[in-house]
C-alpha positions as CSV (number, residue, x, y, z in Angstrom):
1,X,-24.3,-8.6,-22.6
2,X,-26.2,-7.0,-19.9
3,X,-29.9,-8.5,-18.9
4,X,-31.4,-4.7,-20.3
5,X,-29.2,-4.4,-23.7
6,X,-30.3,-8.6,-24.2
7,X,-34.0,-7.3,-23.4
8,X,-33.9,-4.4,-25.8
9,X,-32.1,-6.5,-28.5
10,X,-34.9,-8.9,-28.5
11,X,-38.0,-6.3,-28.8
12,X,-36.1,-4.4,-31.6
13,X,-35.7,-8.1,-33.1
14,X,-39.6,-7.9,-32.8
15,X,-40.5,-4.6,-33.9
16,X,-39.0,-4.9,-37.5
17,X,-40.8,-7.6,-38.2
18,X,-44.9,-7.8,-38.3
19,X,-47.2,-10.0,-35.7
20,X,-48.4,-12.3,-37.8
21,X,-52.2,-13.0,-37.2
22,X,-52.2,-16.6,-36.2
23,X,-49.9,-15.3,-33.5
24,X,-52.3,-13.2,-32.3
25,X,-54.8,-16.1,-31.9
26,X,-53.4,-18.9,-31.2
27,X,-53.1,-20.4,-27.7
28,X,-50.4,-19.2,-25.4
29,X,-48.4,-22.0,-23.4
30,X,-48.2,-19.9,-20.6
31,X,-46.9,-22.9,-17.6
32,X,-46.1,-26.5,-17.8
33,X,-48.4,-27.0,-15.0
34,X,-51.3,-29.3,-16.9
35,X,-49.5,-30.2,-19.8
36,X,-48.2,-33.3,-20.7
37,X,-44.3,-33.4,-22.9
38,X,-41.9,-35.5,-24.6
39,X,-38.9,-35.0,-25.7
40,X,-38.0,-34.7,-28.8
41,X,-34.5,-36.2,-30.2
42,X,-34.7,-34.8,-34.0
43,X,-30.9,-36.1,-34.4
44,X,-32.0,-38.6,-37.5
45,X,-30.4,-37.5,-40.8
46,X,-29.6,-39.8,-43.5
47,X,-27.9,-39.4,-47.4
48,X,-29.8,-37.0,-49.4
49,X,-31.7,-35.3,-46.9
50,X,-29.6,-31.6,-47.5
51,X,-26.3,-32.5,-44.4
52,X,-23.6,-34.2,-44.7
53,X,-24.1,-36.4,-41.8
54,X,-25.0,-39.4,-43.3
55,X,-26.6,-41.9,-41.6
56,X,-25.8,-40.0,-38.1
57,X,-27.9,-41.9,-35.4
58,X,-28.7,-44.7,-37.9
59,X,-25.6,-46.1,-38.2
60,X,-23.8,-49.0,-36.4
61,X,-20.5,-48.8,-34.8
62,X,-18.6,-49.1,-38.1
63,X,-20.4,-46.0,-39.3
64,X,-22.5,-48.0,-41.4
65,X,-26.5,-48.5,-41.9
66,X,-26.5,-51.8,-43.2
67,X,-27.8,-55.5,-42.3
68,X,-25.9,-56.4,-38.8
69,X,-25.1,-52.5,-38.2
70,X,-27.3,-50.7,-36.8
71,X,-27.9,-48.2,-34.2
72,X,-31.6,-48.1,-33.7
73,X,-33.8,-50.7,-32.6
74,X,-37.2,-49.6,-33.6
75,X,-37.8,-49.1,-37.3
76,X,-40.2,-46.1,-37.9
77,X,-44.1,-46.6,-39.9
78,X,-43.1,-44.4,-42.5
79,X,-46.2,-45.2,-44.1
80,X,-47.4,-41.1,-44.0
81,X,-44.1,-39.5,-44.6
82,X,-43.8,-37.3,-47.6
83,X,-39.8,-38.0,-47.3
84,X,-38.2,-41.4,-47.1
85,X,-35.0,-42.6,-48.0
86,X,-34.0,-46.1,-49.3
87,X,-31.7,-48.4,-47.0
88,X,-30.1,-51.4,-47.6
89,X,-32.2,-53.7,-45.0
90,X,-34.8,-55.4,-46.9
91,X,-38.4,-56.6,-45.7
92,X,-39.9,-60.1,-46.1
93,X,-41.3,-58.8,-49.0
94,X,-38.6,-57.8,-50.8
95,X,-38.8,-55.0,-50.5
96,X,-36.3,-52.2,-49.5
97,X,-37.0,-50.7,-45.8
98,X,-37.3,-47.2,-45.6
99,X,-36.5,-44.3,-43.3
100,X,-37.2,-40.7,-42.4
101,X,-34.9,-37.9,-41.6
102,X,-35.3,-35.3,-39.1
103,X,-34.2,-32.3,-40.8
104,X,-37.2,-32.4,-43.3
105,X,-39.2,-29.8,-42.6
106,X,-42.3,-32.4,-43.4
107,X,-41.0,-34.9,-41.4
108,X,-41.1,-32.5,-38.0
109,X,-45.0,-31.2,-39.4
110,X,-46.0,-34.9,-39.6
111,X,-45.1,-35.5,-35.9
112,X,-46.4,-32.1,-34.5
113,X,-49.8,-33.1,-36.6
114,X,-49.5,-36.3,-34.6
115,X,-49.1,-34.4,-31.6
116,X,-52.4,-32.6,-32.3
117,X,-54.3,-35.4,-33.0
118,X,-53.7,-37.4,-30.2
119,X,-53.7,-35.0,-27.8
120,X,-49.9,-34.5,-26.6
121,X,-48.8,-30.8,-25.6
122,X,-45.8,-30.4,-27.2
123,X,-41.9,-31.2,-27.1
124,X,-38.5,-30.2,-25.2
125,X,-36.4,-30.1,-28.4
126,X,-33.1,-31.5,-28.1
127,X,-29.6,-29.2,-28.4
128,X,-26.4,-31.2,-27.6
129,X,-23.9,-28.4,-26.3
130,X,-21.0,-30.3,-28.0
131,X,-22.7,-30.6,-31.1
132,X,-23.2,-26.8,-31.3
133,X,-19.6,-26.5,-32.1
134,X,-19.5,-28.7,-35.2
135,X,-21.1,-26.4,-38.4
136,X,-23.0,-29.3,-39.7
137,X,-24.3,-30.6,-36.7
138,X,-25.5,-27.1,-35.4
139,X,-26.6,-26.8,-39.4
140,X,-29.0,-29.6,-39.1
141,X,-30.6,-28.8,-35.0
142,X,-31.3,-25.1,-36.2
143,X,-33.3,-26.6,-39.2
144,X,-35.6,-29.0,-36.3
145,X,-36.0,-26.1,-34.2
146,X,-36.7,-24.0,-36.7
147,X,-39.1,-26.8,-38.2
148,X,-40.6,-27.5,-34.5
149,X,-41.5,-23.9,-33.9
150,X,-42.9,-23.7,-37.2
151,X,-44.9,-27.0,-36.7
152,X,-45.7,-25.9,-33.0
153,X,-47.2,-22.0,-34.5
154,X,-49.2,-24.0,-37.5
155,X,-50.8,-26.9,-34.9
156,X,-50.8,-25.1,-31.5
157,X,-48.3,-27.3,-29.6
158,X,-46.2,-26.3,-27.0
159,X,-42.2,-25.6,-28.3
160,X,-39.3,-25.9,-25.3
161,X,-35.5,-26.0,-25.7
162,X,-33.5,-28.6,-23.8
163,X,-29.8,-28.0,-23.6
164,X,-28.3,-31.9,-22.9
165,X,-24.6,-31.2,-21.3
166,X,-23.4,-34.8,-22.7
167,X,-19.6,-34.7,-23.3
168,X,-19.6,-30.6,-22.7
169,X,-16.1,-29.8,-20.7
170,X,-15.0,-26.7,-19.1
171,X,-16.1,-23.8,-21.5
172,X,-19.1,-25.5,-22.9
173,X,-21.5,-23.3,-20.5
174,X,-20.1,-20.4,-22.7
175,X,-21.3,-22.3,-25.7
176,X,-24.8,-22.7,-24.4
177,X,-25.2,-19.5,-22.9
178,X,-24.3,-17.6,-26.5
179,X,-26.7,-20.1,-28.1
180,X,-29.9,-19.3,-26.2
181,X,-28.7,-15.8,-26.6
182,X,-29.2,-16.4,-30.6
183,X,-32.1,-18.1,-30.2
184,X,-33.7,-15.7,-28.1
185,X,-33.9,-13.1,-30.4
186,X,-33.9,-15.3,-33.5
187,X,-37.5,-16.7,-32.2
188,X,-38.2,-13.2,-29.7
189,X,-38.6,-15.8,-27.4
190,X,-39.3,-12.6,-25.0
191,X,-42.3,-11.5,-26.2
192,X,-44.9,-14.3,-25.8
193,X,-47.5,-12.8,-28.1
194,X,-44.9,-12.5,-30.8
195,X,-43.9,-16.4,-30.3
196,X,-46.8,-18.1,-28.2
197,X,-46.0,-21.5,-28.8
198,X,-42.7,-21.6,-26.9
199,X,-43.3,-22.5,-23.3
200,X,-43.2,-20.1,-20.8
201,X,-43.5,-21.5,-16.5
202,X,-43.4,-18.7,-13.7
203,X,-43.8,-16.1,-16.6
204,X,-40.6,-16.4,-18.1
205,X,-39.4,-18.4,-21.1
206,X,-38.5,-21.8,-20.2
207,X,-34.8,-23.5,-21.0
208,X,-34.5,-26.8,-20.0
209,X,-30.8,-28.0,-18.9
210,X,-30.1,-32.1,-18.7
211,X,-27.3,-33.3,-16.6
212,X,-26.4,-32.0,-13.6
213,X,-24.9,-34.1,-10.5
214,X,-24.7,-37.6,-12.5
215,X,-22.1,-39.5,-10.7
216,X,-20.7,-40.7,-14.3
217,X,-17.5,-38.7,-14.2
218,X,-18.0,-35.9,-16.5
219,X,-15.5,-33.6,-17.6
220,X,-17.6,-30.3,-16.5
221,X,-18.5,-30.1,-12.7
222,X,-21.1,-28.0,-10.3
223,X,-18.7,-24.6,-11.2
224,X,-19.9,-24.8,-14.7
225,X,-23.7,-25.9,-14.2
226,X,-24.2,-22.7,-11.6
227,X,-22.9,-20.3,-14.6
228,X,-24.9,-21.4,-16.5
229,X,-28.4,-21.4,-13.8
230,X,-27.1,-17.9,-13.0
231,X,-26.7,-16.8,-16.5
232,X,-30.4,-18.0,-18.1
233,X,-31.8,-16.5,-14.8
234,X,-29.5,-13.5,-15.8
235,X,-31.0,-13.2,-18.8
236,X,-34.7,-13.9,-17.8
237,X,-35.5,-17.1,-18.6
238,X,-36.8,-19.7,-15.8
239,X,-35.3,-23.0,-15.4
240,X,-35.7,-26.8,-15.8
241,X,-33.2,-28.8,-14.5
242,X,-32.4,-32.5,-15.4
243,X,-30.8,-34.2,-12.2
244,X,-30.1,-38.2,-11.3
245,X,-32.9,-40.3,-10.6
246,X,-31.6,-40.3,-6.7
247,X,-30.8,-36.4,-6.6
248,X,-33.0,-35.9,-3.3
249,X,-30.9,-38.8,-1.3
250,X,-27.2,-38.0,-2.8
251,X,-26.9,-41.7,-4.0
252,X,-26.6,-44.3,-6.4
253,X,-26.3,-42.0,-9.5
254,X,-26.0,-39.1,-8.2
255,X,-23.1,-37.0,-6.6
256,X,-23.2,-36.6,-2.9
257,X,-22.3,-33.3,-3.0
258,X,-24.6,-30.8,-1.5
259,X,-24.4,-28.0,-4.6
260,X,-26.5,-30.3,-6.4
261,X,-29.9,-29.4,-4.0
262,X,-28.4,-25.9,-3.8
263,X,-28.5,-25.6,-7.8
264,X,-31.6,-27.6,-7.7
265,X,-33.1,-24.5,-5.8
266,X,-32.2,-22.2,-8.0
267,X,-34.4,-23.9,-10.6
268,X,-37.8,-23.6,-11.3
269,X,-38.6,-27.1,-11.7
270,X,-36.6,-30.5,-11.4
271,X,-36.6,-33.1,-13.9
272,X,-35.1,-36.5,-12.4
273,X,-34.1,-39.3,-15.3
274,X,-36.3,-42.6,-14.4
275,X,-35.5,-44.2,-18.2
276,X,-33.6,-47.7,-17.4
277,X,-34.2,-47.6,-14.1
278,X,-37.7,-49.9,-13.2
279,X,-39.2,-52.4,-15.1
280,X,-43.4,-53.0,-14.7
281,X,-42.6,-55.6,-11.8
282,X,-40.6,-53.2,-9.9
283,X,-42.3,-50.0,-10.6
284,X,-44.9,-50.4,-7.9
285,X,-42.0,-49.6,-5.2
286,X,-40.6,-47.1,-7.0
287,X,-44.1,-44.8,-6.4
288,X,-43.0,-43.9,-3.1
289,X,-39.6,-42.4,-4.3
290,X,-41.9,-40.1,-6.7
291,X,-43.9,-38.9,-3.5
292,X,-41.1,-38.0,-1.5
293,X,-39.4,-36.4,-4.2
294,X,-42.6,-34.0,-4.3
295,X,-42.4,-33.6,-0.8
296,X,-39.1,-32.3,-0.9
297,X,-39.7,-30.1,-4.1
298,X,-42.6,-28.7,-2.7
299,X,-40.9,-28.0,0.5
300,X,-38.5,-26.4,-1.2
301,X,-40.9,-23.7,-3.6
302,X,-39.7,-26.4,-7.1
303,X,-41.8,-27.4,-9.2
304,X,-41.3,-31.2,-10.2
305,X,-41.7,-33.2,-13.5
306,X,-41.9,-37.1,-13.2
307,X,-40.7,-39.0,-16.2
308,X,-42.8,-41.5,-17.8
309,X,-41.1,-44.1,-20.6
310,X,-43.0,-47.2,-22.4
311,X,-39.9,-49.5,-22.3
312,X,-36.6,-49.6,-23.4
313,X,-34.2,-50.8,-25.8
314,X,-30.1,-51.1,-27.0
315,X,-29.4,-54.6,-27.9
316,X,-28.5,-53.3,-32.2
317,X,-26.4,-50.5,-30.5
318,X,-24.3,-52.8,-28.0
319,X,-24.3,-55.6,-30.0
320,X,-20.9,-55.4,-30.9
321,X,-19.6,-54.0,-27.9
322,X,-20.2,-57.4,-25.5
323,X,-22.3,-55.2,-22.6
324,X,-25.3,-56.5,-20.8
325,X,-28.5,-55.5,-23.3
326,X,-31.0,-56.6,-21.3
327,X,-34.2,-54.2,-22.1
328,X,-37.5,-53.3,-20.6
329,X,-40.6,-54.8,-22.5
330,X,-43.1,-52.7,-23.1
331,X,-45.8,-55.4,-22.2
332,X,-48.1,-54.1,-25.1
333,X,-48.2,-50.7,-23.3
334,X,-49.0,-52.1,-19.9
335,X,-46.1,-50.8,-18.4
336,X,-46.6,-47.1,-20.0
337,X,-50.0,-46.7,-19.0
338,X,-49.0,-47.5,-15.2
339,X,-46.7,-44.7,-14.6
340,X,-48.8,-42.3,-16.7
341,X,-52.2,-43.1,-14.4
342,X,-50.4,-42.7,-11.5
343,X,-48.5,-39.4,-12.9
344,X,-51.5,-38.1,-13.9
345,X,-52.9,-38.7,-10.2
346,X,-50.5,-37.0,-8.5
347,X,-48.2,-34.9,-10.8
348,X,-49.0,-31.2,-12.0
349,X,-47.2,-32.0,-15.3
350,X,-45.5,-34.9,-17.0
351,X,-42.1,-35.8,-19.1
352,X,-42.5,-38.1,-21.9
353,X,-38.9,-40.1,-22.5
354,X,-39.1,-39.7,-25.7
355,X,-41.4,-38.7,-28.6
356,X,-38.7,-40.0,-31.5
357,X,-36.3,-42.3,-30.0
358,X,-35.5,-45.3,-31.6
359,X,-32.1,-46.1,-31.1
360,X,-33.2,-46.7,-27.3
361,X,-36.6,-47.9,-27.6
362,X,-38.4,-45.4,-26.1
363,X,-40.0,-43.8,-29.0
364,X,-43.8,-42.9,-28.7
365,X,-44.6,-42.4,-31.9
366,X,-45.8,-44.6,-35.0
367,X,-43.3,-47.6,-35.3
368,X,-43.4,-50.6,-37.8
369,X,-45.2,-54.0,-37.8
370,X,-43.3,-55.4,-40.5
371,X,-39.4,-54.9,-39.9
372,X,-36.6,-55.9,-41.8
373,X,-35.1,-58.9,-41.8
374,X,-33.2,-60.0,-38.6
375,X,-29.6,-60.1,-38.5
376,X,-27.1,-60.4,-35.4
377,X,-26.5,-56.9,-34.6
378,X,-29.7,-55.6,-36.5
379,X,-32.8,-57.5,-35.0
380,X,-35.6,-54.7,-34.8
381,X,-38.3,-55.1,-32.3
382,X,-41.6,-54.7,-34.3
383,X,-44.8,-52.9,-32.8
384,X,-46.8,-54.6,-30.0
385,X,-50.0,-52.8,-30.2
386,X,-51.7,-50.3,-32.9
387,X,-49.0,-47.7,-34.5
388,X,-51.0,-44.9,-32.3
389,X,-51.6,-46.8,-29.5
390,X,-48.6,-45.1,-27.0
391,X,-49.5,-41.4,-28.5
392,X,-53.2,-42.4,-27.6
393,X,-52.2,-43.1,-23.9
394,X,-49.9,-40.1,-23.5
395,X,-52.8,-38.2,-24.7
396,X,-55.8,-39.8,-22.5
397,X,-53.0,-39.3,-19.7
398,X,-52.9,-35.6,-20.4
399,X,-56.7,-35.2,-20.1
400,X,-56.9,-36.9,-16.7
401,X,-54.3,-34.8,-16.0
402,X,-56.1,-31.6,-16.6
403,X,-59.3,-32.4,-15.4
404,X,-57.7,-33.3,-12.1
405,X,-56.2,-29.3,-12.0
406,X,-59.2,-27.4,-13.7
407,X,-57.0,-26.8,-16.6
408,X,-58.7,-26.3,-20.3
């Protein structure tokens, strides 16, 4: 489809229907300059909740949820949840431990009315390319994105797609680029005033792409990651582009291949991956890295995101697998709040890894104090400060971060 037929398709998408007045109101993310983001996983589901996914990202590596399987290693406060769903684990109590699912559209409004209240922007929601070709995978990440931009219109956060390339082969691109096509006019992403709570940057709608030039051997290649820059750009949307934490020097995990700073150029902003890779002793070198990186992006007319994670987590989800699980405490939010300050004093915006993720232990958002019993393979690591507390910091981080640029 031509850029001017995919244009027209979206305003006539837009014309039958009728603006509705919150839309005319509300506030319009117009840049990611200012704003602090997470990303936003929404891959939970569990029995009962509509799928037939079971407990997909729940489960251990038999496909079960139960004491010494178990995927995640943060168990979620569901203390305000309108949903929950019983499990086997049990609390000290006696209790049975509960869950939420992320197709509920409640469960998405509960985290986007978190979002509000503590003061983070918005999400990058989550669209694995390979999981667009199963029905009830694609089933259940239309129903979250359909719940986030509902959640993001009703509470005035920012709403983003990020495509993750995870598995994709040869062909995939095709698969993405059809998708946003859909989505486009599903959501007339086009016409800001008709959807203001998707994010726009350079004053185009913004499509975040994660995975380009890992050095992990990965089926697709730099062929497939330029169709698919040169068809969003193609079809008018700016880009975000998810690279290796060493992109700018070609090492470690990244390919040293020179397409990758060629496709990075192409971009509007780059996104280098810092989850796993410094701990709070170690992060104190690792500023420098950030500074140069901005010297180059600037350098090079690219914007630049810096990731910012509280700690991390897979012991339940390698338990069985005999690899090294060593983590990254959190350090009762120490470690969090030092990469956000310095973010905030030198970034123009900021990537939250992640708003929901438990099965690495990166989640920001309310986790238990009282956890299920512990048993090898399913030992949960309960909360180290107040259930808001890492929401709290994103959001005083995204204050500083404004007041530093003049932004409102």
């Amino acid at each position: 489809m031509r850029k001017s037929m995919f244009l027209a398709a979206c305003l006539a998408a837009f014309l039958v229907g009728v603006l509705p007045v919150s839309a005319q109101t509300m506030k319009s993310y117009d840049s990611y300059k200012g704003l602090v983001m997470a990303g936003y996983q929404g891959w939970f589901s569990t029995p009962g909740d509509g799928g037939t996914r079971g407990w997909y990202r729940y489960q251990g590596k038999d496909g079960t949820f139960r004491p010494g399987f178990s995927n995640v290693d943060l168990w979620p406060d569901v203390s305000e949840y309108e949903k929950t769903y019983e499990t086997q684990f049990t609390l000290d109590n006696g209790q049975k431990a509960r869950v939420f699912s992320s197709r509920d559209a409640s469960t998405v409004d509960l985290h986007f009315k978190w979002m509000k209240q503590y003061g983070i922007d918005g999400v990058f929601v989550q669209r694995f390319v390979v999981l667009q070709k199963i029905p009830e995978a694609k089933a259940h990440h239309d129903d979250v994105l359909k719940n986030a931009m509902n959640a993001g219109r009703k509470y005035e956060r920012a709403v983003c797609v990020m495509y993750d390339l995870s598995d994709t082969g040869p062909g995939d691109e095709k698969v993405l680029l059809n998708d946003i096509r859909l989505l486009a006019v599903k959501y007339n992403l086009f016409n800001h005033a008709s959807c203001p709570q998707y994010l726009y940057h350079n004053g185009k709608p913004l499509v975040a792409v994660f995975g380009v030039g890992f050095d992990e051997g990965r089926r697709y290649g730099f062929k497939e990651t330029e169709a698919i820059i040169k068809g969003l750009k193609e079809l008018g949307f700016s880009v975000m582009l998810g690279v290796p934490t060493y992109w700018r020097q070609m090492e470690k995990d990244a390919l040293k291949d020179p397409r990758l700073h060629q496709q990075i150029k192409m971009c509007d902003i780059v996104l280098p991956w810092f989850v796993g890779r410094y701990n709070e002793e170690s992060y104190p070198g690792f500023k420098q890295l950030i500074l140069e990186d901005m010297k180059w992006a600037k350098a090079n007319h690219v914007d630049y995101a810096p990731v910012c994670f509280p700690g991390f987590s897979w012991r339940n989800m390698n338990y069985h697998n005999n690899k090294n699980v060593t983590g990254i405490p959190r350090n009762k939010g120490s470690f969090f709040k030092k990469q956000l300050d310095f973010c905030a004093a030198n970034a123009e915006m900021i990537y939250i890894a992640m708003f929901d993720e438990i099965d690495e232990g990166t989640a920001i958002f309310k986790i238990a104090k009282k956890v299920p019993t512990p048993t090898p393979g399913s030992e949960f690591l309960p909360r180290d400060k107040g259930s808001a507390y890492y929401m709290k910091l994103t959001g005083k981080a995204a204050k500083k971060l404004r007041k530093r640029l003049g932004v409102k």
